[in-house]
ZAZALUM-571903 format. One record per atom (N, C-alpha, C): residue number from 1; residue in one letter; atom name; x, y, z. Coordinates in nm, 3 decimals, decimal comma, m for minus. Example, Ala and Ser with C-alpha at 12.3 -4.5 7.8 and 13.67 -1.06 7.14 Angstrom:
% ZAZALUM-571903
@sero->1 rogu->A base->N c1->1,319 c2->m0,569 c3->0,780
@sero->1 rogu->A base->CA c1->1,230 c2->m0,450 c3->0,780
@sero->1 rogu->A base->C c1->1,320 c2->m0,330 c3->0,780
@sero->2 rogu->S base->N c1->1,285 c2->m0,225 c3->0,708
@sero->2 rogu->S base->CA c1->1,367 c2->m0,106 c3->0,714
@sero->2 rogu->S base->C c1->1,290 c2->0,003 c3->0,787
This chain:
% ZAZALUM-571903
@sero->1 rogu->X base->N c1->m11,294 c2->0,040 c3->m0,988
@sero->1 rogu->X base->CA c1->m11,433 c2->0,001 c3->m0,966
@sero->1 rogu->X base->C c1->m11,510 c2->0,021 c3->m1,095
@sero->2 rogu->X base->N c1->m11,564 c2->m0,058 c3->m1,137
@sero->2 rogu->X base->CA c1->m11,701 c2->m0,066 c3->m1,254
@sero->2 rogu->X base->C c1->m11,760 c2->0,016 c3->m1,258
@sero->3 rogu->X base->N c1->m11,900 c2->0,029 c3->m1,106
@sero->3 rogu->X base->CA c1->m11,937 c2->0,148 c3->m1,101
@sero->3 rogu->X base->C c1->m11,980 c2->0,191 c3->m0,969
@sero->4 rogu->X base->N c1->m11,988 c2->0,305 c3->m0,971
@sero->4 rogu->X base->CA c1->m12,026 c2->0,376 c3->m0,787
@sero->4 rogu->X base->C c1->m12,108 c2->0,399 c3->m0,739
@sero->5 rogu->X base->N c1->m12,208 c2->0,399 c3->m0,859
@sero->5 rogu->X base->CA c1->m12,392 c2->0,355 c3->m0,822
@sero->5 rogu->X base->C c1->m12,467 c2->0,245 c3->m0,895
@sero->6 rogu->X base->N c1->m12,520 c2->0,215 c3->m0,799
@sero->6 rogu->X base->CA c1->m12,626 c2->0,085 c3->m0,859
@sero->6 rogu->X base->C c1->m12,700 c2->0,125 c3->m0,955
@sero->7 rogu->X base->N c1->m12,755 c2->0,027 c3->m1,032
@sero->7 rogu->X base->CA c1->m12,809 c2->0,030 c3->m1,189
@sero->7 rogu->X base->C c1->m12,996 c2->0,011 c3->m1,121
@sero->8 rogu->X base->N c1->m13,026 c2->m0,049 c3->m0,997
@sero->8 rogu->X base->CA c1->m13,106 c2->m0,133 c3->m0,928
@sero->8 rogu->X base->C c1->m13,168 c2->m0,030 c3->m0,897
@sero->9 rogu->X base->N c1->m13,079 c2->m0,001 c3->m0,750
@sero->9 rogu->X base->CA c1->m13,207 c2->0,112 c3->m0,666
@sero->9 rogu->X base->C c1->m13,096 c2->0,212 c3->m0,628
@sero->10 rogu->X base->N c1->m12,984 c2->0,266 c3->m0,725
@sero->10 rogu->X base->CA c1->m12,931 c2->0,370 c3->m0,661
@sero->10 rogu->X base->C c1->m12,817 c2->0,405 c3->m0,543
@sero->11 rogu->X base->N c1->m12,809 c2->0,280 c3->m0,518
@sero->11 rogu->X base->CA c1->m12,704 c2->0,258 c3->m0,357
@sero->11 rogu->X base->C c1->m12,569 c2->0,301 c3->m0,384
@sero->12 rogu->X base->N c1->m12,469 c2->0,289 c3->m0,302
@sero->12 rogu->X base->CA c1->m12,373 c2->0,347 c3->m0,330
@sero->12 rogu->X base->C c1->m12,297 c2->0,137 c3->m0,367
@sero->13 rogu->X base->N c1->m12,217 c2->0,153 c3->m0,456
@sero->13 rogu->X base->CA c1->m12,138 c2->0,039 c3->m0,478
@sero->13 rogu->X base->C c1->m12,012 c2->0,040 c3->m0,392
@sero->14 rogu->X base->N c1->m12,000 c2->m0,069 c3->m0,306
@sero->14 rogu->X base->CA c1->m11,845 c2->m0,036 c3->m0,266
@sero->14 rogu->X base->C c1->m11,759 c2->m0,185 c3->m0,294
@sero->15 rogu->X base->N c1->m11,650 c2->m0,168 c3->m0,395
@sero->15 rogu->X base->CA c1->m11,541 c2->m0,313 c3->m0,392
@sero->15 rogu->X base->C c1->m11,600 c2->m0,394 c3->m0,213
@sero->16 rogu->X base->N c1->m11,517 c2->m0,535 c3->m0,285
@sero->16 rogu->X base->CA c1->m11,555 c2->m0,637 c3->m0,158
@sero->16 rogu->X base->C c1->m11,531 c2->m0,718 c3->m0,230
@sero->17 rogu->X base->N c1->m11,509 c2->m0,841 c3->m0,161
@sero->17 rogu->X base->CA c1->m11,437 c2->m0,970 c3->m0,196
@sero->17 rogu->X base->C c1->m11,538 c2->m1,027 c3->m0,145
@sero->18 rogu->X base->N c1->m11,582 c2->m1,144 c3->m0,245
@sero->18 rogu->X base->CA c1->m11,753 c2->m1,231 c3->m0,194
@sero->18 rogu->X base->C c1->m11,687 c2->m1,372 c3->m0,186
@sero->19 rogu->X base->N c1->m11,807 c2->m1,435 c3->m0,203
@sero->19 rogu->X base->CA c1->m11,768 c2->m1,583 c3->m0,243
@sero->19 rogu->X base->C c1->m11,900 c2->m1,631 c3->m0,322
@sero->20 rogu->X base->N c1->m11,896 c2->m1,704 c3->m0,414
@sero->20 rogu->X base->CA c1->m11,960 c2->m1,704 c3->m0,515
@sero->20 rogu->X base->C c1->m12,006 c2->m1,882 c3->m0,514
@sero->21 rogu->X base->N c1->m12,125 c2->m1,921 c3->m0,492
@sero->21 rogu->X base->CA c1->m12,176 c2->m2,103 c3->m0,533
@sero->21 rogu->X base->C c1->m12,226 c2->m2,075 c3->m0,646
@sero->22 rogu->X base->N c1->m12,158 c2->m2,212 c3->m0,699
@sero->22 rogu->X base->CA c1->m12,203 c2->m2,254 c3->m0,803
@sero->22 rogu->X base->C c1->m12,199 c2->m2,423 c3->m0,814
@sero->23 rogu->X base->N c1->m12,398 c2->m2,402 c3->m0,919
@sero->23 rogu->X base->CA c1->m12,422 c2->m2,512 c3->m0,898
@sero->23 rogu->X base->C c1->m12,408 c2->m2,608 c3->m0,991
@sero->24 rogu->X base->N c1->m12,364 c2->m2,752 c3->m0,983
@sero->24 rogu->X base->CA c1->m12,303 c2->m2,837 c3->m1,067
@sero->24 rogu->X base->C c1->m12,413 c2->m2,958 c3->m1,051
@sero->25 rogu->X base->N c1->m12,549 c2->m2,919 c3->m1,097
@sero->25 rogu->X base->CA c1->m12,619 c2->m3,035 c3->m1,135
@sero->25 rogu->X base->C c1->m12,647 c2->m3,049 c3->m0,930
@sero->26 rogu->X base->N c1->m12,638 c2->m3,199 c3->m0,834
@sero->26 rogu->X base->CA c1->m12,654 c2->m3,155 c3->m0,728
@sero->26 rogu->X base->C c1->m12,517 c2->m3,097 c3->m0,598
@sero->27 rogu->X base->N c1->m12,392 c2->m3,093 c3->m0,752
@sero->27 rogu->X base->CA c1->m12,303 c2->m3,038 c3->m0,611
@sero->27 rogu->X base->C c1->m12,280 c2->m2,926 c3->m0,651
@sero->28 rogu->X base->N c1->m12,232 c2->m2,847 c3->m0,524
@sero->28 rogu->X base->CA c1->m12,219 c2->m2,690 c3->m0,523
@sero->28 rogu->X base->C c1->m12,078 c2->m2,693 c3->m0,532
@sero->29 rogu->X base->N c1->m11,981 c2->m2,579 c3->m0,585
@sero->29 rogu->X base->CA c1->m11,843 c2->m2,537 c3->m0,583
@sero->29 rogu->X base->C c1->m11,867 c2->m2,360 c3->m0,502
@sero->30 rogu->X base->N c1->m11,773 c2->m2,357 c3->m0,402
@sero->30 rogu->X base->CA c1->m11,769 c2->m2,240 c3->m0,292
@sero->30 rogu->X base->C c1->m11,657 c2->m2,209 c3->m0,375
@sero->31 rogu->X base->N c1->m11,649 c2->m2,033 c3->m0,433
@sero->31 rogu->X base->CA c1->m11,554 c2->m2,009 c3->m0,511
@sero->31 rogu->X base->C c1->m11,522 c2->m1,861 c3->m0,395
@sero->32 rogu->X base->N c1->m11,404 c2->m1,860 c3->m0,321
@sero->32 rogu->X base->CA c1->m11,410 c2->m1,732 c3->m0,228
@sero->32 rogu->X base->C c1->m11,289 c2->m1,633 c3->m0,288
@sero->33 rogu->X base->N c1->m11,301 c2->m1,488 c3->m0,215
@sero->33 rogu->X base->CA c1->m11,205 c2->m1,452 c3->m0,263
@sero->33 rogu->X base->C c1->m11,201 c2->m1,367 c3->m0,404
@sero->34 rogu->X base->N c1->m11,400 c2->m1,350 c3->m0,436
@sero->34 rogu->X base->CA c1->m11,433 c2->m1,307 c3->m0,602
@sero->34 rogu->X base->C c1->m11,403 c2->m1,137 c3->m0,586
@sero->35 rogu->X base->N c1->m11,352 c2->m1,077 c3->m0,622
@sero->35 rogu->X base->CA c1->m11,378 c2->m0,941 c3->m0,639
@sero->35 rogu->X base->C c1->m11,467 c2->m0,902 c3->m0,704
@sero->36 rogu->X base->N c1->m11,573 c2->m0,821 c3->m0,639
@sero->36 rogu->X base->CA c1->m11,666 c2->m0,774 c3->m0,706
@sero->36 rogu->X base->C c1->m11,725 c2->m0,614 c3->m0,634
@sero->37 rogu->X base->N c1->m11,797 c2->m0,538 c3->m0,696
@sero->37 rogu->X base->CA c1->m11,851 c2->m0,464 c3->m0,672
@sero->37 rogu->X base->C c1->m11,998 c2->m0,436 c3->m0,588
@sero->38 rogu->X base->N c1->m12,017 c2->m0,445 c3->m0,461
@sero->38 rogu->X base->CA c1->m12,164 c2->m0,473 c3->m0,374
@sero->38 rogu->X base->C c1->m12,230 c2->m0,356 c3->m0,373
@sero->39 rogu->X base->N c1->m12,369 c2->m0,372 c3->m0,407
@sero->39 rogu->X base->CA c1->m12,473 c2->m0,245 c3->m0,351
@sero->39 rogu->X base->C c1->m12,438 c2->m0,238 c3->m0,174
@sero->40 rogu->X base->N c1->m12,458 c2->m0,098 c3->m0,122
@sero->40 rogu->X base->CA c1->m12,478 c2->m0,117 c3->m0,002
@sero->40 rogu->X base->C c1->m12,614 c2->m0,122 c3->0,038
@sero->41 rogu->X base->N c1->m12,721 c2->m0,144 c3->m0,076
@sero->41 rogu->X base->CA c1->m12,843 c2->m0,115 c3->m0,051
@sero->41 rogu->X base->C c1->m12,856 c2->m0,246 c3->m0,035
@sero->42 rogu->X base->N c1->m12,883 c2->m0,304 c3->m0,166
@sero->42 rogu->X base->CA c1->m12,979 c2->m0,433 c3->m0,217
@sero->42 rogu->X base->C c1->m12,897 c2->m0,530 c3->m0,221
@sero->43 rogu->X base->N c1->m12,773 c2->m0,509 c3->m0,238
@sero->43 rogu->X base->CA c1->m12,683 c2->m0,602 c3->m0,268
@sero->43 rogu->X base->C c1->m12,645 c2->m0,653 c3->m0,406
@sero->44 rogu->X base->N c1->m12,652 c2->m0,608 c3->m0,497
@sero->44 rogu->X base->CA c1->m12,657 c2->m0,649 c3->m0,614
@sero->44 rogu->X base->C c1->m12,527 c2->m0,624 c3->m0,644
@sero->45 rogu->X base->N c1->m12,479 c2->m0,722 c3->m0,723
@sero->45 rogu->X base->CA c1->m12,319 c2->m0,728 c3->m0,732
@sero->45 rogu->X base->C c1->m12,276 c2->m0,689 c3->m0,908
@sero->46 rogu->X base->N c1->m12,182 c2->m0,663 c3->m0,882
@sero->46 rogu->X base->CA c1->m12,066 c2->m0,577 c3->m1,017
@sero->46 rogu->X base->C c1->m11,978 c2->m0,636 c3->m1,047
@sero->47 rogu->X base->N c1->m11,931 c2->m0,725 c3->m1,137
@sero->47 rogu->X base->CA c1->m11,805 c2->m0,778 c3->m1,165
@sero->47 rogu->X base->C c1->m11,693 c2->m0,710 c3->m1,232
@sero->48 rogu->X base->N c1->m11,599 c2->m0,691 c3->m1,258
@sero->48 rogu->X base->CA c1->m11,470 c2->m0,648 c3->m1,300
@sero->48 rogu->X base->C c1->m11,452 c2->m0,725 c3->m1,485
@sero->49 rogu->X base->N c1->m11,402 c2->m0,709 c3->m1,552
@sero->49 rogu->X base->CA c1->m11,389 c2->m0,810 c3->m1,680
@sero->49 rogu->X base->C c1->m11,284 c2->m0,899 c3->m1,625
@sero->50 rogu->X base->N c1->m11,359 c2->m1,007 c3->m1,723
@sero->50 rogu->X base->CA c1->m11,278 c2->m1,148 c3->m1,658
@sero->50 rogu->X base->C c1->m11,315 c2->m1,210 c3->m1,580
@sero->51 rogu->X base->N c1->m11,417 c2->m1,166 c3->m1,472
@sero->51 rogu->X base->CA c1->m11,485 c2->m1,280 c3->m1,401
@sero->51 rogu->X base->C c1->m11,556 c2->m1,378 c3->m1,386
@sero->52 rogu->X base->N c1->m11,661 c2->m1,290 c3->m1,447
@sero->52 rogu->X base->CA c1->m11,789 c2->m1,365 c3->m1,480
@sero->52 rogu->X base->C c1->m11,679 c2->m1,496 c3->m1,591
@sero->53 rogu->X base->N c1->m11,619 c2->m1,490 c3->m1,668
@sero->53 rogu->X base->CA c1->m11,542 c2->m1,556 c3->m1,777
@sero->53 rogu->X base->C c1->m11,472 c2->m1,671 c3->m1,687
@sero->54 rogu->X base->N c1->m11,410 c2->m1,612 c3->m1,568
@sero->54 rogu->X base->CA c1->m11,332 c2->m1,714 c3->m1,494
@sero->54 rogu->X base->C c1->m11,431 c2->m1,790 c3->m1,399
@sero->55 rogu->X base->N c1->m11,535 c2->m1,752 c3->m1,387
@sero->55 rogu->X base->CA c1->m11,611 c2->m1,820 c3->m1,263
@sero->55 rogu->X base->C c1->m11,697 c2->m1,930 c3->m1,367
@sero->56 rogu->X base->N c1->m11,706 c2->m1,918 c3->m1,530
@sero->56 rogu->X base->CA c1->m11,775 c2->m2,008 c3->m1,605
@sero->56 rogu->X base->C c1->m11,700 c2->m2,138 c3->m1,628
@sero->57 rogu->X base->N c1->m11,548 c2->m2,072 c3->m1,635
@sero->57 rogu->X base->CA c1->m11,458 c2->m2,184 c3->m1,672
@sero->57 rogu->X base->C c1->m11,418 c2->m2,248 c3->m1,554
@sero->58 rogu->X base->N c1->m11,452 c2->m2,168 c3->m1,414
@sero->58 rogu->X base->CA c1->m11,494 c2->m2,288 c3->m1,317
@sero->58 rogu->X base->C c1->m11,548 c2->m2,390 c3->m1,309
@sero->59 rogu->X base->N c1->m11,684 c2->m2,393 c3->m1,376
@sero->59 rogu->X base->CA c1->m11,814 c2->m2,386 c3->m1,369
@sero->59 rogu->X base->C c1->m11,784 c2->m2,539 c3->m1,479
@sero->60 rogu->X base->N c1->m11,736 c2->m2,513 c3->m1,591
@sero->60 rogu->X base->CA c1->m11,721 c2->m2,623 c3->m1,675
@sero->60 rogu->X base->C c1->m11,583 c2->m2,711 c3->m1,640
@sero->61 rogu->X base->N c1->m11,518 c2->m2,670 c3->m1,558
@sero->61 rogu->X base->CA c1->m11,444 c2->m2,750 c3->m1,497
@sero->61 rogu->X base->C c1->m11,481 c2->m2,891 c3->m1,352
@sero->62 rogu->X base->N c1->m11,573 c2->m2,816 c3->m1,311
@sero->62 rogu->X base->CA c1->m11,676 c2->m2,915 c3->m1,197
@sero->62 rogu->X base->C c1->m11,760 c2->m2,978 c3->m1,281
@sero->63 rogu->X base->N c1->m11,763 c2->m2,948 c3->m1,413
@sero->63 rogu->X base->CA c1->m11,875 c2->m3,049 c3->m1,463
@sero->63 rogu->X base->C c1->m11,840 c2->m3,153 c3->m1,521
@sero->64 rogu->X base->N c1->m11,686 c2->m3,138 c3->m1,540
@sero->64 rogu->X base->CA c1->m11,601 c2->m3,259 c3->m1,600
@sero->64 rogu->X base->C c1->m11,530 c2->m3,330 c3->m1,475
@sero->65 rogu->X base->N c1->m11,624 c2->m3,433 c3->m1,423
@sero->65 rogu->X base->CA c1->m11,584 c2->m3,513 c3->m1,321
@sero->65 rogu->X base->C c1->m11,472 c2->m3,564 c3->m1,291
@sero->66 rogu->X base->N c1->m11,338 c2->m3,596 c3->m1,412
@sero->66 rogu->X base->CA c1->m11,223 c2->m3,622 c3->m1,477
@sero->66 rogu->X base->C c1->m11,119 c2->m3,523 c3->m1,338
@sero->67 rogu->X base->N c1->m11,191 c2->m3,417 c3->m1,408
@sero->67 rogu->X base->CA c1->m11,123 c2->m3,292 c3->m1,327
@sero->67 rogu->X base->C c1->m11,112 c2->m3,279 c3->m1,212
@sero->68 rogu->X base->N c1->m11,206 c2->m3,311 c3->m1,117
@sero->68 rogu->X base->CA c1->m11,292 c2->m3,286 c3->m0,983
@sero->68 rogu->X base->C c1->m11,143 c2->m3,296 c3->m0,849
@sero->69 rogu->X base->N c1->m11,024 c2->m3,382 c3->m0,950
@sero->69 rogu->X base->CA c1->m10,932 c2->m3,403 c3->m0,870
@sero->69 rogu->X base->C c1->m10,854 c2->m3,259 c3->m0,770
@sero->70 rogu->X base->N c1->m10,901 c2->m3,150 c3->m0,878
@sero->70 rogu->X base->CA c1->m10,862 c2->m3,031 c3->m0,793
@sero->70 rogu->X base->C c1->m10,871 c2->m2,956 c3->m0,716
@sero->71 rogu->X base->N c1->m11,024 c2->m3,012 c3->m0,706
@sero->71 rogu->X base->CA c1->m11,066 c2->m2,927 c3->m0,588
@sero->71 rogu->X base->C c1->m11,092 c2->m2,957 c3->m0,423
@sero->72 rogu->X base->N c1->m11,077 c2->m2,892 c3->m0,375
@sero->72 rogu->X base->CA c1->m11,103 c2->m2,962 c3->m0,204
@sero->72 rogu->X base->C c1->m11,243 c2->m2,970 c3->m0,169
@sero->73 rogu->X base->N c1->m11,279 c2->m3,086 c3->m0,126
@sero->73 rogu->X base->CA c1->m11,394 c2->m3,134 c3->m0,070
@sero->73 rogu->X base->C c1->m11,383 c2->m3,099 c3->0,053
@sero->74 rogu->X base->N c1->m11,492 c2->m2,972 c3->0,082
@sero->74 rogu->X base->CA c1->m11,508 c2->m2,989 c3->0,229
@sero->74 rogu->X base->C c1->m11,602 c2->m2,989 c3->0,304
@sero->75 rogu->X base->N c1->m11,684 c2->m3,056 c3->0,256
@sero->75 rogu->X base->CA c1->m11,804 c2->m3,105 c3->0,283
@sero->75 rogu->X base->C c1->m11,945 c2->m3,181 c3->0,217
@sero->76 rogu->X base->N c1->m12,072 c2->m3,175 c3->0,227
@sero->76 rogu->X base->CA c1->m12,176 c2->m3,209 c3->0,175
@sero->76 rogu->X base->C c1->m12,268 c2->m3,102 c3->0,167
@sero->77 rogu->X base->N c1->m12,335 c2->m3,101 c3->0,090
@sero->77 rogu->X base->CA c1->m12,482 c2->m3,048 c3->0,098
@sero->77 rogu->X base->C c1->m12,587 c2->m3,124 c3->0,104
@sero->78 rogu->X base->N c1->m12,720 c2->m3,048 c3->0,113
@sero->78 rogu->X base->CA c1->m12,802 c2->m3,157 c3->0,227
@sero->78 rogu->X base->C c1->m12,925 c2->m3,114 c3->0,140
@sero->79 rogu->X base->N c1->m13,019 c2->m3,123 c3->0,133
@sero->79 rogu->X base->CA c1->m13,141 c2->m3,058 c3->0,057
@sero->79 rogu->X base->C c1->m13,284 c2->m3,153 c3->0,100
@sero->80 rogu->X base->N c1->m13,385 c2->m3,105 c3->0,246
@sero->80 rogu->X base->CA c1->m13,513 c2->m3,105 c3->0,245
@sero->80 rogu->X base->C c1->m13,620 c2->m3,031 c3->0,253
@sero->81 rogu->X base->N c1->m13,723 c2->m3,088 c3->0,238
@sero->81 rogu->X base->CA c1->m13,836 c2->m2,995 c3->0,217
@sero->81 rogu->X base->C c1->m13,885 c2->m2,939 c3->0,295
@sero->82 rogu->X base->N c1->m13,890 c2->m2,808 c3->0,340
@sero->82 rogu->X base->CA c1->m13,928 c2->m2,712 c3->0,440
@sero->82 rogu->X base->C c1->m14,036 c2->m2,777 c3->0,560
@sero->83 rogu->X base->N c1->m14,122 c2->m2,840 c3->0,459
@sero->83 rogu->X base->CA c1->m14,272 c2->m2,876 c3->0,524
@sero->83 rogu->X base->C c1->m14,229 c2->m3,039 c3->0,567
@sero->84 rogu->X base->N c1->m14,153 c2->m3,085 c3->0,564
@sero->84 rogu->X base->CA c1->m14,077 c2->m3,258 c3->0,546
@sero->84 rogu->X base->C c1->m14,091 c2->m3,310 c3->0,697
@sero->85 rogu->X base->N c1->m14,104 c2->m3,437 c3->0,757
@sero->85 rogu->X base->CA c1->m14,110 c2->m3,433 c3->0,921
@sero->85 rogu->X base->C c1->m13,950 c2->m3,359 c3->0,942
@sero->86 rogu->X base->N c1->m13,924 c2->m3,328 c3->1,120
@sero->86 rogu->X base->CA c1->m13,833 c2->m3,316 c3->1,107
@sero->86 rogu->X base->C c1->m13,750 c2->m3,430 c3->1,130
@sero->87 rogu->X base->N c1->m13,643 c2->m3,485 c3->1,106
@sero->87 rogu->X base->CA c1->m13,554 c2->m3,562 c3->1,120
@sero->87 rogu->X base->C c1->m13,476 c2->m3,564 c3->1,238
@sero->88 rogu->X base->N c1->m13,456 c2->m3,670 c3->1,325
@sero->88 rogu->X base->CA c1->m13,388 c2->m3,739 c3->1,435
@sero->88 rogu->X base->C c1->m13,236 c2->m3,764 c3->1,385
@sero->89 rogu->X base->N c1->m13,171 c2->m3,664 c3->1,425
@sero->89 rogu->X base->CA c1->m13,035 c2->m3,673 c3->1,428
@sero->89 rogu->X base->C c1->m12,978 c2->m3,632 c3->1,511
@sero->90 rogu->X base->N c1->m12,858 c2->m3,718 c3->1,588
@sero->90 rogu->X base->CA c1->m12,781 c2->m3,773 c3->1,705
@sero->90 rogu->X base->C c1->m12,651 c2->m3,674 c3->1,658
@sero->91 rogu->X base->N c1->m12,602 c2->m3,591 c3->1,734
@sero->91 rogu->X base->CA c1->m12,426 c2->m3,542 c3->1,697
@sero->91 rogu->X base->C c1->m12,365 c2->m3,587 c3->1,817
């Protein structure tokens, strides 16, 4: 572990496996499975070396559309405005 108290407000840090979005202009990449370090307070997260490094070269990998072949699409994202009418949709 990095570290066993928060830098924030003091909490105790405990390992945990997150999942991490990242955003690619308007699409998101769901990266699960991150090891990282969680406040149990605030939540503020701790990375290990190498992550933050591997989650960038994610990061420039979704931005090269070329690439995009690797990853699994499993779904859409949607984006309106809080205050927007609401919308009539049938499932």
């Amino acid at each position: 572990m990095i570290v066993s108290k928060c830098a924030i407000c003091g909490g105790k840090v405990e390992e945990r496996e997150v999942s991490e979005e990242i955003r690619v202009g308007n699409d998101f990449v769901v990266v699960e499975n991150v090891a990282a370090g969680v406040c149990v307070e605030c939540g503020e997260r701790y990375y290990p070396p190498g992550v933050v490094d591997r989650l960038r070269a994610i990061e420039l990998r979704a931005m090269d559309q070329k690439k995009l072949k690797g990853l699994d699409i499993v779904g859409r994202a949607y984006k309106i405005r809080y205050n927007a009418p609401v919308l009539d949709i049938s499932i």
